[in-house]
Backbone as ProteinMPNN parsed JSONL, in Angstrom:
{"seq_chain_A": "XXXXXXXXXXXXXXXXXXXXXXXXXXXXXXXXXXXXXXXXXXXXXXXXXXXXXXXXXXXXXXXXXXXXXXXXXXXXXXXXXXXXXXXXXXXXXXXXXXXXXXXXXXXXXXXXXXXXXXXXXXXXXXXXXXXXXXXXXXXXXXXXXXXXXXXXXXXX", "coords_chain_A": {"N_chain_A": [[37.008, 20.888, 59.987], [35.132, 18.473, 58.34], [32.978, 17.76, 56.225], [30.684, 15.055, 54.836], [28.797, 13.825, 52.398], [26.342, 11.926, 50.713], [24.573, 12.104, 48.275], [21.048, 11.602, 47.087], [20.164, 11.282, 44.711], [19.39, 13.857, 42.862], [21.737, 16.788, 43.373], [22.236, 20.38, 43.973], [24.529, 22.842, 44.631], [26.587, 25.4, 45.129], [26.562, 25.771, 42.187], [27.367, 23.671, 41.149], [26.675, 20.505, 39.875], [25.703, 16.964, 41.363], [25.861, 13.651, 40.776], [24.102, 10.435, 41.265], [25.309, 8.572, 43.462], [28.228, 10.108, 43.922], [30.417, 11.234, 46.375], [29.855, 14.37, 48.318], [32.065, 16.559, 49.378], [32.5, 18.719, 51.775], [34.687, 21.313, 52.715], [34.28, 22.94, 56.023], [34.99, 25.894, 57.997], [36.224, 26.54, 60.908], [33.381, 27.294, 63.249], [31.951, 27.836, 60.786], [28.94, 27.089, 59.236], [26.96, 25.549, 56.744], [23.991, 24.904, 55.391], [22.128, 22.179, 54.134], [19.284, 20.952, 51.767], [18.168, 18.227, 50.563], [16.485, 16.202, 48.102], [14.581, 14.265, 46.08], [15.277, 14.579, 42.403], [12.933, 15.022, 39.711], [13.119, 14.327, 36.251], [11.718, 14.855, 34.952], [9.705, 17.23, 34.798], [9.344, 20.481, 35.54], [11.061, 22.16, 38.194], [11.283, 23.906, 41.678], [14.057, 24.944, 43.075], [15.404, 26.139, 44.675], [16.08, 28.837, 47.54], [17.933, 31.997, 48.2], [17.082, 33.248, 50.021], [16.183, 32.592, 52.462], [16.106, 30.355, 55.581], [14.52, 28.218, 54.946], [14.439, 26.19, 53.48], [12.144, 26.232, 51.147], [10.025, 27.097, 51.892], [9.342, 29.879, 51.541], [8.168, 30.03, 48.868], [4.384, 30.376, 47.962], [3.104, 29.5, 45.846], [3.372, 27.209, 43.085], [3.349, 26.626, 39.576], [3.067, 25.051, 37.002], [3.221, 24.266, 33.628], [3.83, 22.981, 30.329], [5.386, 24.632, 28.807], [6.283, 26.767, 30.89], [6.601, 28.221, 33.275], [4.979, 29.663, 36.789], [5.281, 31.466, 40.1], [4.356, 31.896, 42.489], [5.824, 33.653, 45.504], [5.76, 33.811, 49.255], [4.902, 37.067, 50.364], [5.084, 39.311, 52.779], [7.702, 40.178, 54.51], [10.204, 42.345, 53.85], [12.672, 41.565, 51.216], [15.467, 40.283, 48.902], [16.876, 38.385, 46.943], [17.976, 35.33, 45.372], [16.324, 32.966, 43.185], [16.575, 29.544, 42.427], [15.523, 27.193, 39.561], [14.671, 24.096, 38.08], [14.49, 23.203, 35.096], [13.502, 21.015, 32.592], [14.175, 19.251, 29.387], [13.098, 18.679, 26.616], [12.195, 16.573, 23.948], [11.3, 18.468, 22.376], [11.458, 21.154, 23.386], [14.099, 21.995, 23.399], [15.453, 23.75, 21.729], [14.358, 25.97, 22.523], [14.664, 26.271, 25.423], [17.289, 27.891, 25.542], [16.774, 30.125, 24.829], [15.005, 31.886, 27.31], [12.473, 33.244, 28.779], [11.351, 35.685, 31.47], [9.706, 37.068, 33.894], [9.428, 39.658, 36.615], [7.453, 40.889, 39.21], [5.888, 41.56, 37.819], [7.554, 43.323, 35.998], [9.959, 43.129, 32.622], [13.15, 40.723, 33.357], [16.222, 39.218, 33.328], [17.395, 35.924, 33.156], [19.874, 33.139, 34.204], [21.678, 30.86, 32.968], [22.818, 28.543, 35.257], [23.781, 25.748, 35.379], [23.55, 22.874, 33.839], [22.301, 20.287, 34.252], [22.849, 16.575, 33.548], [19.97, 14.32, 34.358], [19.353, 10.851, 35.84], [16.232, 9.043, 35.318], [15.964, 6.817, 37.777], [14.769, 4.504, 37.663], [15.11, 3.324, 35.27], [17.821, 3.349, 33.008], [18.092, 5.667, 31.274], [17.895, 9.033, 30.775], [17.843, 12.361, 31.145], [18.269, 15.821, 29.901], [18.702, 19.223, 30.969], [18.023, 22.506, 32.515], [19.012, 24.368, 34.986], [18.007, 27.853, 36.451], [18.815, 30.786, 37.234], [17.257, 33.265, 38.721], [16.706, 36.466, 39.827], [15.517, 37.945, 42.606], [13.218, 40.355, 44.036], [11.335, 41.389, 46.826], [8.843, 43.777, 47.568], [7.493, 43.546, 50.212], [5.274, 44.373, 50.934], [2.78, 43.163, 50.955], [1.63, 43.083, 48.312], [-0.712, 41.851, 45.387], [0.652, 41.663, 43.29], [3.535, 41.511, 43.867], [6.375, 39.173, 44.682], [5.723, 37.884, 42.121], [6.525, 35.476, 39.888], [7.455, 34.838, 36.354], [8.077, 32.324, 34.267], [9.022, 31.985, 30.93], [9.747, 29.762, 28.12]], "CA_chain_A": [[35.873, 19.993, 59.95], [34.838, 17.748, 56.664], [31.581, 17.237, 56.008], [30.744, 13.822, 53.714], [27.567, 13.4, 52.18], [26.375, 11.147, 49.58], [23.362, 12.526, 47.719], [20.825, 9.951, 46.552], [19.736, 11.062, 43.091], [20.636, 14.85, 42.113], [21.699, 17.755, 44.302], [22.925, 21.193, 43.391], [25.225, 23.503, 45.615], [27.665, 26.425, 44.621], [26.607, 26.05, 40.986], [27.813, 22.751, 40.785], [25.811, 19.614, 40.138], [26.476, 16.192, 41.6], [24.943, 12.556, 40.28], [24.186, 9.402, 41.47], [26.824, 8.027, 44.242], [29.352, 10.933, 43.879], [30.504, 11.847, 47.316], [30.169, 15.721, 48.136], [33.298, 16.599, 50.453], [32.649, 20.2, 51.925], [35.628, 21.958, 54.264], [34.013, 24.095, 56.704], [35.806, 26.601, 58.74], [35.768, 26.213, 62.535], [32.022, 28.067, 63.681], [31.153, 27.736, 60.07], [27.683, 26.123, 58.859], [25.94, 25.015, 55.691], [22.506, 24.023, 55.409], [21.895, 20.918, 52.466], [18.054, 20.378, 51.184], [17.865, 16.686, 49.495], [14.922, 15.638, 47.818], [14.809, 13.282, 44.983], [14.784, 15.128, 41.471], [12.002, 14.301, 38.681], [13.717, 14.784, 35.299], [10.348, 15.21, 33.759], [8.932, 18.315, 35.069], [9.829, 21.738, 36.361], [10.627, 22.015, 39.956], [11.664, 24.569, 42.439], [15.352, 23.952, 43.609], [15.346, 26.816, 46.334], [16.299, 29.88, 47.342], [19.015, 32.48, 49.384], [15.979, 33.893, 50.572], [15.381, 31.833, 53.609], [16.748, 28.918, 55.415], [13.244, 27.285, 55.395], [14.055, 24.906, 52.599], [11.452, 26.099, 50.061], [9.354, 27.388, 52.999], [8.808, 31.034, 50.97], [6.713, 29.711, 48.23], [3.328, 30.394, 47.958], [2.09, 28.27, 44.945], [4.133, 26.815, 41.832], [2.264, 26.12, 39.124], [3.799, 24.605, 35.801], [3.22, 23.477, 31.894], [5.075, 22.275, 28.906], [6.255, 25.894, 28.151], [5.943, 27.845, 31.786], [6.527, 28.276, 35.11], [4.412, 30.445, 37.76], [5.838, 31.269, 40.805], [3.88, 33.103, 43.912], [6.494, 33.535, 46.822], [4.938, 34.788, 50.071], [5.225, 38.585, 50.121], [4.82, 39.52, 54.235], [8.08, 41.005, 54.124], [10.815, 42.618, 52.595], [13.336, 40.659, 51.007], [16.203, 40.343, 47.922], [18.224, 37.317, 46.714], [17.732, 34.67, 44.081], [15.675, 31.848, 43.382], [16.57, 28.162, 41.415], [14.573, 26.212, 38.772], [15.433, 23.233, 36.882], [14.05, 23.126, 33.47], [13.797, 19.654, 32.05], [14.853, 19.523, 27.406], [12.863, 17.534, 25.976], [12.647, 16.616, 22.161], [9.996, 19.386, 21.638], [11.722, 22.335, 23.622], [15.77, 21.531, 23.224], [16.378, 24.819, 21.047], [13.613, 26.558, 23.717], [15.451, 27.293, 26.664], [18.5, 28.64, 25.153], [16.003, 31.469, 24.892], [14.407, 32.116, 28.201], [12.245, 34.64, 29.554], [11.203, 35.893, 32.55], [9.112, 38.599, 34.581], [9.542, 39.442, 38.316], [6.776, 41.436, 39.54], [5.248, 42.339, 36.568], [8.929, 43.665, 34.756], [10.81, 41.799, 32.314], [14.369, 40.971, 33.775], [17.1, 38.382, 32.663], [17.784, 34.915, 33.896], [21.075, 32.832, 34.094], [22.078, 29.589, 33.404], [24.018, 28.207, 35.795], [23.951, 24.753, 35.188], [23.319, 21.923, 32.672], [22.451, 18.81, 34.233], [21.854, 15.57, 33.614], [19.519, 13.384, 35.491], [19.052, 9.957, 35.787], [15.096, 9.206, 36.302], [16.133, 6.261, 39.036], [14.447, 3.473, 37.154], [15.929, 2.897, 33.825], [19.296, 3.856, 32.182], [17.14, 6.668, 30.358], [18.296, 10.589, 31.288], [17.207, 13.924, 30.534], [18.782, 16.98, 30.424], [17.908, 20.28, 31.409], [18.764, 23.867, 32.449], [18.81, 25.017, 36.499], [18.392, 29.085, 36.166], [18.952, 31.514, 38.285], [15.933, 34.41, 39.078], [16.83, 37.059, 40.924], [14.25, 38.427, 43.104], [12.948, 41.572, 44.906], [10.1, 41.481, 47.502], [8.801, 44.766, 48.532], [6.827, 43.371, 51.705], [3.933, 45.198, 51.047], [1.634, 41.948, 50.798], [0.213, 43.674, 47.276], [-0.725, 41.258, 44.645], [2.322, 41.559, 42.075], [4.795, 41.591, 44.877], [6.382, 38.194, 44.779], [4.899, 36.937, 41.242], [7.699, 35.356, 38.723], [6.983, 34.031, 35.61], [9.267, 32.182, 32.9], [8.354, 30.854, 29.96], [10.539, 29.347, 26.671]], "C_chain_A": [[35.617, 19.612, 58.504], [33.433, 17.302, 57.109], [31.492, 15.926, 54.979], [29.701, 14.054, 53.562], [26.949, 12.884, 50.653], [24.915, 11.364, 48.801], [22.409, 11.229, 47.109], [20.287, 10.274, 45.052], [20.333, 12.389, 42.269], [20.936, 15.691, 43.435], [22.56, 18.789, 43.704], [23.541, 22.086, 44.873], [26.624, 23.95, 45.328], [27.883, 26.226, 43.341], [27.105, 25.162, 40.564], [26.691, 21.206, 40.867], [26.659, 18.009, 40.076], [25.321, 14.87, 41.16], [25.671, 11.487, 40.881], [25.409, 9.02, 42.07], [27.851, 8.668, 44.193], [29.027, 11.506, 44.91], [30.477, 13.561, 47.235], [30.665, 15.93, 49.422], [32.952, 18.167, 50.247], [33.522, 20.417, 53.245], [35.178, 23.159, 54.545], [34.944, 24.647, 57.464], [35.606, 26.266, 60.035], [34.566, 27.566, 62.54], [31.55, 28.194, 62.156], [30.011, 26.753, 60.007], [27.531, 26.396, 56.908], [24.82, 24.56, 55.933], [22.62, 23.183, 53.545], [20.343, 20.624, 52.887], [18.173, 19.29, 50.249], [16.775, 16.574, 49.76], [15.209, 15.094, 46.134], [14.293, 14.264, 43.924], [13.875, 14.395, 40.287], [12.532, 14.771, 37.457], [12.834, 15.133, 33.811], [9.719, 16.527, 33.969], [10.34, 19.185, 35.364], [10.067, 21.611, 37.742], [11.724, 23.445, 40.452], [12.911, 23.865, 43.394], [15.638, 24.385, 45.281], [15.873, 28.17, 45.644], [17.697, 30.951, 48.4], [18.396, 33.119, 49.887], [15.975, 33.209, 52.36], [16.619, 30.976, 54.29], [15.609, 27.956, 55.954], [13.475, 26.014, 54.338], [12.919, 24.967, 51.543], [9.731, 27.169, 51.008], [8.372, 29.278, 52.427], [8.144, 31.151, 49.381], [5.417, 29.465, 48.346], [2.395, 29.716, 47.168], [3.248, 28.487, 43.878], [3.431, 26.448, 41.375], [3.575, 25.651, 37.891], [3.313, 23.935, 34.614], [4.451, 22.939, 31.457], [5.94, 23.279, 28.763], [6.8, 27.217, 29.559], [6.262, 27.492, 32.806], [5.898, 29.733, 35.679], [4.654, 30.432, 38.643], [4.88, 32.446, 41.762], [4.917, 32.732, 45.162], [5.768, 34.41, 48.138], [5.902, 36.463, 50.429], [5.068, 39.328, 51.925], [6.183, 40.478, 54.345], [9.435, 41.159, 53.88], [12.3, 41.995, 52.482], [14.085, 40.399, 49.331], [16.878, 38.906, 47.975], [17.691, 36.376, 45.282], [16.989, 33.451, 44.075], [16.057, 30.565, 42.21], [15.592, 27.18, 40.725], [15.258, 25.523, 38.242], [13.982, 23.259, 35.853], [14.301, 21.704, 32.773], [13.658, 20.051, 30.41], [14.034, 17.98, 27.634], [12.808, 18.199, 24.528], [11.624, 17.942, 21.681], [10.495, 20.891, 22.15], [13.119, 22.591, 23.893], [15.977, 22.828, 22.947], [15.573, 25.704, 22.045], [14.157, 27.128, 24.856], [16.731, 27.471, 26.411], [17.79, 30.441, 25.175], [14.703, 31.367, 26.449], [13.638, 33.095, 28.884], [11.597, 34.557, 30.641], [10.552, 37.205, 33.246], [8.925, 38.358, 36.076], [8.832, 40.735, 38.31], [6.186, 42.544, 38.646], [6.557, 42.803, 35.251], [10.011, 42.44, 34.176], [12.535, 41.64, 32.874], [15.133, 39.325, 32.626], [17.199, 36.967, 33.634], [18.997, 34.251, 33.831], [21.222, 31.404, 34.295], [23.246, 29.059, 33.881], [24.329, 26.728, 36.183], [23.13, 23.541, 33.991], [23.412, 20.498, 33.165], [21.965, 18.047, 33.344], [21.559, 14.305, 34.167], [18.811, 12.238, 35.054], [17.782, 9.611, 35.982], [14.92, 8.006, 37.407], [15.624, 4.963, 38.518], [14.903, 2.551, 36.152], [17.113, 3.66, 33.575], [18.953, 5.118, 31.576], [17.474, 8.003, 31.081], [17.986, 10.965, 30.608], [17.893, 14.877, 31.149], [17.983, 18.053, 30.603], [18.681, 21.585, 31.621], [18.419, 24.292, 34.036], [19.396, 26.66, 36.11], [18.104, 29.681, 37.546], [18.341, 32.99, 38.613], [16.631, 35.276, 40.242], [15.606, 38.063, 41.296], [13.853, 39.475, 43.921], [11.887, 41.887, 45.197], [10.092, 43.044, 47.886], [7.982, 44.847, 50.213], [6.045, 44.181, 51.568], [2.745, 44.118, 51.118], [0.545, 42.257, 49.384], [0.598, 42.157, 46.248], [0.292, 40.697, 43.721], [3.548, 41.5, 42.478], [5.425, 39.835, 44.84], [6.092, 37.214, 43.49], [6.155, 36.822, 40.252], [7.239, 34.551, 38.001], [7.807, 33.87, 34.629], [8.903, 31.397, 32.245], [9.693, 29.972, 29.013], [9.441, 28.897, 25.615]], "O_chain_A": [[35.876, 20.384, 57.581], [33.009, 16.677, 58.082], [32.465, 15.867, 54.227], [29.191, 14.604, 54.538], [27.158, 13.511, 49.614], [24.158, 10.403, 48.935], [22.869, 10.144, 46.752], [20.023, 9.324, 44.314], [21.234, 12.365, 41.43], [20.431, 15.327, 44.496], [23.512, 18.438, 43.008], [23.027, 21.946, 45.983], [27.61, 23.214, 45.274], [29.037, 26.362, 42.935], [27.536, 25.367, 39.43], [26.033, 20.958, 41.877], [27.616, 17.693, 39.369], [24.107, 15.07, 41.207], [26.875, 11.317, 41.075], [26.469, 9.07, 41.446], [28.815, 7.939, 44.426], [27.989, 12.157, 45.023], [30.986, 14.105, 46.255], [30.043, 15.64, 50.444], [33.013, 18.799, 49.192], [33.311, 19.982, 54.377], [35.362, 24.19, 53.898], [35.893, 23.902, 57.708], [34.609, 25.574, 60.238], [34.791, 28.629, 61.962], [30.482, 28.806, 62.16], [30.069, 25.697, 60.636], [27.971, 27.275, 56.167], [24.702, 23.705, 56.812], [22.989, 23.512, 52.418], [20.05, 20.182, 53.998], [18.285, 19.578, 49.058], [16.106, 16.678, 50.788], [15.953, 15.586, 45.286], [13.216, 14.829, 44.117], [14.138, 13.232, 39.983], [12.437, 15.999, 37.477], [12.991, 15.417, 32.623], [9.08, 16.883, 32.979], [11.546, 18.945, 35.419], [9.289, 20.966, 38.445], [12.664, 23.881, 39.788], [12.905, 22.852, 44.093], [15.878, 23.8, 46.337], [16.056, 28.584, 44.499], [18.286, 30.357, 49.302], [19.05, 33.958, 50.507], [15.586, 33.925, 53.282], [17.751, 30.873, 53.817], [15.631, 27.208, 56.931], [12.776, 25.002, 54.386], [12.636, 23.902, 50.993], [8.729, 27.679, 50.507], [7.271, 29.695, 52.785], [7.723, 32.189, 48.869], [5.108, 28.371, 48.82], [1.258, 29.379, 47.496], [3.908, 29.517, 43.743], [2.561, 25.843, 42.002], [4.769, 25.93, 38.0], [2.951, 22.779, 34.832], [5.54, 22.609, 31.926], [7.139, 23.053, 28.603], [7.458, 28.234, 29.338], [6.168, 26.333, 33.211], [6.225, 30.797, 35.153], [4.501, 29.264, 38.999], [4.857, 33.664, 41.583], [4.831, 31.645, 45.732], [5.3, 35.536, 47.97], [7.084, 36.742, 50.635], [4.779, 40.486, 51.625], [5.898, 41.673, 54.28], [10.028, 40.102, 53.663], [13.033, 41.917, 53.468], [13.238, 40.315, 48.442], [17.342, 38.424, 49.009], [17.084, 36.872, 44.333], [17.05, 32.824, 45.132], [15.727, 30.807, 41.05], [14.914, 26.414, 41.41], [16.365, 25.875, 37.835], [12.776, 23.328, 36.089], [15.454, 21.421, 32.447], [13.07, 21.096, 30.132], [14.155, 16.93, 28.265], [13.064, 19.302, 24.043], [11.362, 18.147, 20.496], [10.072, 21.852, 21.508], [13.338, 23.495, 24.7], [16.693, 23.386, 23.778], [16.407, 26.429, 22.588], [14.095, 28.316, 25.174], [17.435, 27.087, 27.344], [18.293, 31.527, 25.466], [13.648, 30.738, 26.365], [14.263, 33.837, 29.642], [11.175, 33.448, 30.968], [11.031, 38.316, 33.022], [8.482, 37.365, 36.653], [9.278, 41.666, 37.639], [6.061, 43.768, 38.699], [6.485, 42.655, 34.032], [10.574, 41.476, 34.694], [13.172, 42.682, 32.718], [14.684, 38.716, 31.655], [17.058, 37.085, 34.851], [19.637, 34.982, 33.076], [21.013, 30.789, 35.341], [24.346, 29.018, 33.328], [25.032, 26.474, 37.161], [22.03, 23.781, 33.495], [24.226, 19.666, 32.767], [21.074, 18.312, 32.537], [22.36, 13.409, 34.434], [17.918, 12.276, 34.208], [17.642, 9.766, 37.195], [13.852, 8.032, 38.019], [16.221, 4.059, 39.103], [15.034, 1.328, 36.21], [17.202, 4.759, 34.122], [19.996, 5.73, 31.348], [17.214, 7.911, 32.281], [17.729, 10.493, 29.501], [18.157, 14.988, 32.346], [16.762, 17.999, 30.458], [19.761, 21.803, 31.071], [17.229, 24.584, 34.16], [20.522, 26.93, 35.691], [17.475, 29.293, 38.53], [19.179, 33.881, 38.753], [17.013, 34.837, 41.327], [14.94, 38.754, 40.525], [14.516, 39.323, 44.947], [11.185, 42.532, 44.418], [11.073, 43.574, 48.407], [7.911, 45.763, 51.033], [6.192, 45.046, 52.431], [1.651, 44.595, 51.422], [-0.639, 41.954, 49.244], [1.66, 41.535, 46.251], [0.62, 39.529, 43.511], [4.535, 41.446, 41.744], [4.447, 39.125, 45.073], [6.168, 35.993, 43.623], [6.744, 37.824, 39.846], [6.642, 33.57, 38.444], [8.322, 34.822, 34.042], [8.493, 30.282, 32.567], [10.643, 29.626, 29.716], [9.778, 28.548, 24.484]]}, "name": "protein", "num_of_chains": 1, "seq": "XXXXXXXXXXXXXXXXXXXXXXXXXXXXXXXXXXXXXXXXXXXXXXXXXXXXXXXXXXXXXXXXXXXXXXXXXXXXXXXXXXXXXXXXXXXXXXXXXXXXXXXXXXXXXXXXXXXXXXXXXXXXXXXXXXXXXXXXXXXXXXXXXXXXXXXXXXXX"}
């Protein structure tokens, strides 16, 4: 089986990122699946890409919050649950040398993050792109529903 699918602005999947009108050809196995989430990327902000948590599509976030320098992340905590979660990080002229240095705290402790990609995205209007950094959080719910369970925070 071949899957086709033509993304309409960015889309990421197996650590690879695809732009504007570049077909993405996936060979499934016979009784294999994939699930694909498209949604148009903003190359100005932070955003939540997803997670291997789920297959809700974004469905185990509880609130994202975001600045110039930050991201806040509440995922719902009900119960217990391991895997990783995706951000893109938009470079602009004020935080370029910034996320080369990244940090990060998952449920209160500091851990490490990983960049596993370097796009860059078109913002759909003008010729004008911005790059950025999609990292990779790994995460560990204890399903207890306590406060700090679920809370990730990364700054630069």
């Amino acid at each position: 089986m071949i899957l086709r699918l033509i993304p309409s602005l960015f889309f990421f999947v197996k650590l690879k990122t695809l732009l504007d009108k570049d077909p993405l050809i996936k060979r499934l196995a016979p009784h294999e699946t994939e699930i694909f989430h498209f949604k148009p990327a903003n190359p100005t902000r932070p955003q939540y890409i997803g997670s291997d948590l789920h297959f809700s599509c974004g469905f185990e976030v509880q609130s994202f919050e975001w600045g110039s320098s930050f991201i806040n992340i509440s995922l719902k905590n009900e119960y217990e649950k391991s895997g990783s979660i995706f951000l893109f990080i938009p470079e602009t002229d004020g935080n370029r040398n910034a996320l080369d240095s990244i940090d990060a705290t998952v449920n209160g402790e500091a851990i490490g993050v990983e960049v596993v990609a370097r796009p860059i995205i078109n913002d759909g209007k003008t010729k004008n792109s911005r790059a950025g950094r999609v990292i990779k959080v790994r995460v560990n719910i204890a399903g207890l529903k306590e406060q700090s369970d679920g809370k990730i925070e990364i700054s630069w």
